[in-house]
C-alpha positions as CSV (number, residue, x, y, z in Angstrom):
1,X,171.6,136.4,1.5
2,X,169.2,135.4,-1.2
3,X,166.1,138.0,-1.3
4,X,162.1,136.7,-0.6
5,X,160.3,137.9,-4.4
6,X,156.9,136.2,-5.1
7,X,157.3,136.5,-8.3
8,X,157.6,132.4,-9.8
9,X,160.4,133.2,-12.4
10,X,162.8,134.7,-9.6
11,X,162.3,131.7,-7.2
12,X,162.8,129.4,-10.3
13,X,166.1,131.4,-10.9
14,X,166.8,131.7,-7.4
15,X,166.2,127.2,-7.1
16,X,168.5,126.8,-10.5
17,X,171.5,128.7,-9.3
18,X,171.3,127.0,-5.5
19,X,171.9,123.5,-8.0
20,X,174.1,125.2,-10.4
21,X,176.7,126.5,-8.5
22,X,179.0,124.0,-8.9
23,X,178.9,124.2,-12.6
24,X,178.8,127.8,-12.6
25,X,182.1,127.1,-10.9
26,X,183.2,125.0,-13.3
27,X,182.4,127.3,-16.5
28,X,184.6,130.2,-14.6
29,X,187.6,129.0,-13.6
30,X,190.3,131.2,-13.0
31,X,191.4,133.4,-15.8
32,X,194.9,132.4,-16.3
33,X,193.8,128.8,-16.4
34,X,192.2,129.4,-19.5
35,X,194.0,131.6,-21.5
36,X,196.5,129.9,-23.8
37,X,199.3,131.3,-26.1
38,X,202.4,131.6,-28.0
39,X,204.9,132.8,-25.9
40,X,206.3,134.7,-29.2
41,X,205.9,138.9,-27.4
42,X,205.9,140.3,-24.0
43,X,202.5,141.7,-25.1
44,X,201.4,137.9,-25.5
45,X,198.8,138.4,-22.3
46,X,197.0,141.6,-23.5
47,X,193.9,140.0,-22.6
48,X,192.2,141.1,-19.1
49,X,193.5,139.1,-16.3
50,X,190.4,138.8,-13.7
51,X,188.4,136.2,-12.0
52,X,186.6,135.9,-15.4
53,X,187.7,133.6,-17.7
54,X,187.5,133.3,-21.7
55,X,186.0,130.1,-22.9
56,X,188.7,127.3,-22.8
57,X,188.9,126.5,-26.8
58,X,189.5,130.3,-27.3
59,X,193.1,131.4,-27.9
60,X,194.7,134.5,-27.9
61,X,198.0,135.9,-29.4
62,X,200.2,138.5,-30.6
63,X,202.6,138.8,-34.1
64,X,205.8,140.3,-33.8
65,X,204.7,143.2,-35.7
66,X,202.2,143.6,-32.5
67,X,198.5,142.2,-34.7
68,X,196.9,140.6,-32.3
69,X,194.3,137.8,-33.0
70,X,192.0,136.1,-31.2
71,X,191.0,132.3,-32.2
72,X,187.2,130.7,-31.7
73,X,186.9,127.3,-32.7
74,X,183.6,126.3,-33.7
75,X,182.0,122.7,-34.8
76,X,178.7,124.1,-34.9
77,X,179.8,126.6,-37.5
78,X,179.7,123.3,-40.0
79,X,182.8,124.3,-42.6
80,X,181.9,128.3,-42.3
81,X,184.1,130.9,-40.6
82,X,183.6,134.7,-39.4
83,X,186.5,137.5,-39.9
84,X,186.5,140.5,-38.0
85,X,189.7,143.0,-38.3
86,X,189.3,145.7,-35.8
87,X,190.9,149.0,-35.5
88,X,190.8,151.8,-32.9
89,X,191.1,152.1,-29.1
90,X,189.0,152.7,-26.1
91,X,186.5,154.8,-25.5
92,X,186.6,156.1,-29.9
93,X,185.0,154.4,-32.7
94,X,186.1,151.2,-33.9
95,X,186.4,150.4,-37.7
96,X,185.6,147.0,-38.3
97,X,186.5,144.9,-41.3
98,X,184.1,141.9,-41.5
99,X,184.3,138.7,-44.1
100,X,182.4,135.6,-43.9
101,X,183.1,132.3,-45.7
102,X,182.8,128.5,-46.5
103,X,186.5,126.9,-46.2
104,X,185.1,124.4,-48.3
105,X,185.1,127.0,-51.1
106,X,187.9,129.2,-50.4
107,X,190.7,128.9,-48.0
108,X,191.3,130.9,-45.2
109,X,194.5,132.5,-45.9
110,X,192.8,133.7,-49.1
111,X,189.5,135.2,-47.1
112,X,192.0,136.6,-44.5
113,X,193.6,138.4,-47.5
114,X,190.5,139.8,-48.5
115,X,189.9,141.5,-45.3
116,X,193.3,142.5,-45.0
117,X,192.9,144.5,-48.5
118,X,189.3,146.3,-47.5
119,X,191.1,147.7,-44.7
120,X,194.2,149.0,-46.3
121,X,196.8,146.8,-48.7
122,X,198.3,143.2,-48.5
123,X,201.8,144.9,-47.4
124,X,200.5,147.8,-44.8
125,X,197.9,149.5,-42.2
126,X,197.0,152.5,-41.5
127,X,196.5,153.4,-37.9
128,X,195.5,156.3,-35.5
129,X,197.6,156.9,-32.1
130,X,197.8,154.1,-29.8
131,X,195.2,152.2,-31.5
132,X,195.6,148.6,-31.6
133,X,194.8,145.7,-34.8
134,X,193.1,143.1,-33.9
135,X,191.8,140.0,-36.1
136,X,189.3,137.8,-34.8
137,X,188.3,134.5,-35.9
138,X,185.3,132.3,-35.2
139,X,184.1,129.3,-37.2
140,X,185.5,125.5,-37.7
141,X,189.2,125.2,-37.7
142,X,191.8,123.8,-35.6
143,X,194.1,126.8,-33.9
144,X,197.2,125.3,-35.8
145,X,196.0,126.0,-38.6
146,X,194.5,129.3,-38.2
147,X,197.7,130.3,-36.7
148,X,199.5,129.5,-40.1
149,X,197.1,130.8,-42.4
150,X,197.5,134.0,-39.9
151,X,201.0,134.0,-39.8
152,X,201.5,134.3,-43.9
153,X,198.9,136.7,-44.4
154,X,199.7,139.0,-41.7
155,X,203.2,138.9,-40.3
156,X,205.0,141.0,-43.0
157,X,202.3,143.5,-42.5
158,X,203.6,147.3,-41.5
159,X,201.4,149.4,-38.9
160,X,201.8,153.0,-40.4
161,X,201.0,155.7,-37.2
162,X,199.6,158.6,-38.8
163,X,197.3,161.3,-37.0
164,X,193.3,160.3,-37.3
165,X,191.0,163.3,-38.4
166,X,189.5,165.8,-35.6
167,X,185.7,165.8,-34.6
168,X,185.4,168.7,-36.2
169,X,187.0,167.9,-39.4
170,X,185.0,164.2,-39.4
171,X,182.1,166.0,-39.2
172,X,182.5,168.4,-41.7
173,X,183.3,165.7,-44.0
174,X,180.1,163.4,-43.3
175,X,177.2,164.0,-45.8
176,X,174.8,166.6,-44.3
177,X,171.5,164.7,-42.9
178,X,168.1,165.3,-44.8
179,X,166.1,165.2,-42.2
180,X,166.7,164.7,-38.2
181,X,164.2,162.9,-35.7
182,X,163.0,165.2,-32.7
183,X,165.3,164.2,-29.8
184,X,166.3,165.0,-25.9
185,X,169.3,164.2,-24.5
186,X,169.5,163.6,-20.9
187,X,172.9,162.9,-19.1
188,X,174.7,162.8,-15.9
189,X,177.6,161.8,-14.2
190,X,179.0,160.2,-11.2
191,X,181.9,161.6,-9.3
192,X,185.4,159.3,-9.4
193,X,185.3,158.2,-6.1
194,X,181.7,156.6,-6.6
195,X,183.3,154.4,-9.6
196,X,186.8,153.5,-8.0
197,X,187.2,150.5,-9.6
198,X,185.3,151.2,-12.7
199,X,187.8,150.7,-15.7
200,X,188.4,146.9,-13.8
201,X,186.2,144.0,-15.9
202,X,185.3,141.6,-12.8
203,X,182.7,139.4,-11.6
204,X,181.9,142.3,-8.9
205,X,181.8,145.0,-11.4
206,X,179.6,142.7,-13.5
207,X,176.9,142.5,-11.1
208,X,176.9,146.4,-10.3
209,X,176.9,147.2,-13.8
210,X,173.8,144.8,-14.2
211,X,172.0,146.7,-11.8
212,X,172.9,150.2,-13.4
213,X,171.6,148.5,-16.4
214,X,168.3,147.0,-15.0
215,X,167.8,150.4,-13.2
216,X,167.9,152.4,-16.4
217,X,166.0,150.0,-18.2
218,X,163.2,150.7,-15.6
219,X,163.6,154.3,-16.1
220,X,163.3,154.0,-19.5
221,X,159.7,152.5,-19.8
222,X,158.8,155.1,-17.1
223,X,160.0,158.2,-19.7
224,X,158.2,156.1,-22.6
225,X,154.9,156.1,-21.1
226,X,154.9,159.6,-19.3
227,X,155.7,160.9,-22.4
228,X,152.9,158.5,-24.0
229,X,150.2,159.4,-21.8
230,X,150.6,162.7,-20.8
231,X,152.8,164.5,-23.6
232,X,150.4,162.7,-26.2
233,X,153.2,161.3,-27.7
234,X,151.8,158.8,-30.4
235,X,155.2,156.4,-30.2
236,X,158.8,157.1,-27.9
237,X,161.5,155.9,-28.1
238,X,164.1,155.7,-25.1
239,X,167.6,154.5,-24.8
240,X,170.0,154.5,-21.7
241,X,173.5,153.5,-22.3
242,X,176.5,154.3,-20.2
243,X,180.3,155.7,-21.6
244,X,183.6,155.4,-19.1
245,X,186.4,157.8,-19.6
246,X,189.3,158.8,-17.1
247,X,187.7,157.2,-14.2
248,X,184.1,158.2,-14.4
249,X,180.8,157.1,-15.4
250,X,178.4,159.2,-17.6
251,X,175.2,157.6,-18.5
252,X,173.1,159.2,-21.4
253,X,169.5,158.9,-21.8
254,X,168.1,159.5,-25.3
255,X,164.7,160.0,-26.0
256,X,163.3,160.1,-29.9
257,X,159.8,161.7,-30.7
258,X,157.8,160.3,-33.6
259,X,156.6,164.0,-33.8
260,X,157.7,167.5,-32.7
261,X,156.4,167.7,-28.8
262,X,155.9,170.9,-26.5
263,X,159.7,170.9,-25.9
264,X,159.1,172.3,-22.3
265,X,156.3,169.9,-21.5
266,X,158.6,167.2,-22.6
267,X,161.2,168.4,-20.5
268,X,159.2,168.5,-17.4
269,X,158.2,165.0,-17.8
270,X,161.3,164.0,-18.2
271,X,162.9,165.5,-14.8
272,X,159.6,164.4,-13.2
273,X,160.2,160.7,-13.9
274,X,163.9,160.9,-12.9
275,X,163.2,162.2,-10.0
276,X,160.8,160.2,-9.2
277,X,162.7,157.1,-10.0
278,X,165.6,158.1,-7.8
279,X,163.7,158.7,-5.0
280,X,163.5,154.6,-4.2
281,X,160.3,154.0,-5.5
282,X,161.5,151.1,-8.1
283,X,159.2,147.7,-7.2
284,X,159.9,144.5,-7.0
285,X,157.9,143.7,-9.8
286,X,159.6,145.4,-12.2
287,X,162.7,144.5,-11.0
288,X,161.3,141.3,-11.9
289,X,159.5,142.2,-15.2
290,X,163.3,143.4,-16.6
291,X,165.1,140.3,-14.8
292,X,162.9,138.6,-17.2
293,X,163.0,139.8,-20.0
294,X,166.6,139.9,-20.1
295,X,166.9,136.6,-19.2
296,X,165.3,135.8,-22.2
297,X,167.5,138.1,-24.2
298,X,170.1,135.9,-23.2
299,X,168.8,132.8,-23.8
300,X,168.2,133.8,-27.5
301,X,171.3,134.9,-27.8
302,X,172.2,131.0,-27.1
303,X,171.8,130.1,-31.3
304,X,173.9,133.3,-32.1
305,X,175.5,132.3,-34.9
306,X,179.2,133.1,-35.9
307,X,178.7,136.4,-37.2
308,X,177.2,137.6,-34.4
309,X,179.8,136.2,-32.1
310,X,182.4,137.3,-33.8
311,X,180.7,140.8,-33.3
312,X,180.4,140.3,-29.7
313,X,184.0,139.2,-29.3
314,X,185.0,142.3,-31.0
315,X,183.4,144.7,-29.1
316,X,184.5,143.0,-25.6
317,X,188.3,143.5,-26.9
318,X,187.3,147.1,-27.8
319,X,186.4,147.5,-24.8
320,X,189.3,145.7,-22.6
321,X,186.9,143.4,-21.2
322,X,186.9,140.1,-21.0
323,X,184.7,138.2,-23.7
324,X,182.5,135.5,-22.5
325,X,180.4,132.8,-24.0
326,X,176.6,133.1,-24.8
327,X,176.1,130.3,-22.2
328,X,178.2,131.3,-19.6
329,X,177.0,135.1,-19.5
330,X,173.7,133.2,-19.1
331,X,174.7,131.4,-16.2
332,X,176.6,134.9,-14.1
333,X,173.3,136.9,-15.2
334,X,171.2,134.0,-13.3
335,X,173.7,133.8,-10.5
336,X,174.2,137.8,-10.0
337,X,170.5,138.2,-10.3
338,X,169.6,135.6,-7.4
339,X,171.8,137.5,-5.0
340,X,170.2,140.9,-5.9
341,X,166.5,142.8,-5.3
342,X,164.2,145.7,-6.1
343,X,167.0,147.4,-3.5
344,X,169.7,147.1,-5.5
345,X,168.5,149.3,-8.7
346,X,167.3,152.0,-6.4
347,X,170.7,152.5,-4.9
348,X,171.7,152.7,-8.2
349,X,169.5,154.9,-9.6
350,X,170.4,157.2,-6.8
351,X,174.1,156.8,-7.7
352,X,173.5,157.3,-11.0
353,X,170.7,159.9,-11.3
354,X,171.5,162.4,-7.7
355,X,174.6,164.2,-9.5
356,X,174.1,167.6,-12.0
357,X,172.0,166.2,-15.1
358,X,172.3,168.4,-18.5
359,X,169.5,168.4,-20.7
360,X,169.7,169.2,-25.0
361,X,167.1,169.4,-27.0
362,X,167.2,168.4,-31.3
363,X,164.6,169.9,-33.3
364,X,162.8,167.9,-36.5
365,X,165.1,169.0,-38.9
366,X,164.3,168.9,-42.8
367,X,165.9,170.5,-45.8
């Protein structure tokens, strides 16, 4: 049932997606459908098999020396393509080998090469324990094509396993920091059987994690100006972003302070506001107010350009999800958000915010 709001943008979301669900339809289709590749591995269909589907000119595969690659033709992209060679796996830092290029001034197996030699050598890779290689491509070429140029460049490549630095010994080797902004961390988390199907990329678990986000997004501007107008805080900055591991859900809040504040105040603000916001009192206008203003977000990202795709594309394989198009993660954020209200982010701020929270505090730092 589609909520009453008062608000004009909602109703003209709400009046767009009533018309739009057949070609909402039509943009998803089911995810098999749209998935095509070499049947050359039994790892051929690594991709995420939900009821999402990858854009239909995008093509997946895997070499025999298990490189995967992803393929995003692009006519907009006018003779210009986008390289990204990714390594890691879930839930650790990805290192990311980028390259950009007209293929009017060099061809692609050469910029492919290029790439291949900032991440290690033209005849091996380096890589950590069940971390996967994975080259992506987005610009304007035909998939044959990009297939060959793949297939010379990177078929004879070896992956080398070898053990990747600790924490502790990666920190010990990064430069030591001049000077540190004053900062509070705030986190939680939410017990396994509140996130059951949380590690599964769906349409469903699209929607839910939309209204975590919109929740938090809420909270955030609450923190910002408590912390504004009763800390004395001349500027704040807030961040909420959520991590999955082993089944659960722990959502961070960080808080930056353009100047050291009265650390207990600070912190008494803080659990004020959370408490507060999990208590239901979320309105429906500024469930509205963030509605809009990602809706906007995502219409800009509409002209992304191939870098930035490319970027995006990465990250969604990174994180075993399944990458969809500027204009179609338009189209399920104005469906998912017609069939939601002010009700839905309180429940999850609720979820989100009722469990244990732990609370660190970072000094200004200079030396």
């Amino acid at each position: 049932m589609l909520f009453a709001v008062s608000n004009p943008f909602i109703k003209k979301v709400k009046s767009s997606i009533l018309f739009g669900l057949l070609s909402m339809t039509c943009a998803l289709p089911a995810a098999h459908a749209a998935i095509e590749t070499l049947s050359l591995t039994p790892e051929q269909n690594w991709m995420p098999t939900t009821d999402l589907s990858l854009p239909r000119q995008m093509k997946i595969g895997t070499l025999e020396n298990h490189i995967r690659y992803v393929l995003m033709p692009s006519r907009r992209s006018k003779d210009a393509v986008a390289i990204r060679l990714g390594i890691g796996k879930e839930r650790r830092a990805q290192r990311l080998y980028s390259k950009q290029a007209l293929l009017s001034e060099q061809a692609l197996a050469d910029s492919l090469r290029e790439v291949l030699e900032q991440a290690g050598s033209n005849q091996t890779l380096i890589t950590g324990d069940q971390e996967e290689v994975t080259l992506i491509l987005v610009g304007d070429f035909t998939t044959r094509d990009a297939e060959d140029a793949i297939d010379g460049v990177f078929a004879d490549v070896k992956l080398v396993k070898k053990s990747q630095p600790s924490a502790t010994q990666f920190a010990a080797a990064q430069p030591e920091i001049a000077e540190q902004t004053p900062r509070i961390w705030v986190s939680t988390k939410t017990s396994t059987e509140a996130m059951l199907e949380i590690d599964e990329d769906s349409k469903m678990s699209r929607k839910e994690s939309l209204s975590r986000q919109l929740a938090n997004q809420v909270l955030a501007k609450r923190i910002e100006n408590a912390l504004v107008t009763d800390a004395e805080q001349e500027k704040v900055a807030v961040s909420v972003e959520e991590e999955k591991a082993a089944g659960r859900l722990s959502t961070k809040a960080l808080i930056e302070f353009a100047q050291q504040p009265d650390w207990m105040q600070a912190k008494d603000i803080i659990a004020k506001v959370i408490d507060y916001t999990k208590n239901g009192t979320i309105s429906a206008q500024e469930f509205s107010d963030e509605v809009q203003q990602m809706h906007q977000r995502l219409k800009a990202n509409l002209q992304q350009d191939i870098g930035e795709q490319a970027n995006e594309i990465a990250l969604a394989v990174h994180r075993k999800q399944v990458y969809l198009q500027p204009s179609d993660e338009l189209r399920l954020f104005e469906f998912h958000v017609a069939h939601m209200s002010e009700a839905d982010l309180n429940q999850s701020a609720i979820q989100i915010w009722s469990s244990d929270i732990a609370t660190m505090v970072q000094p200004a730092v200079t030396h």
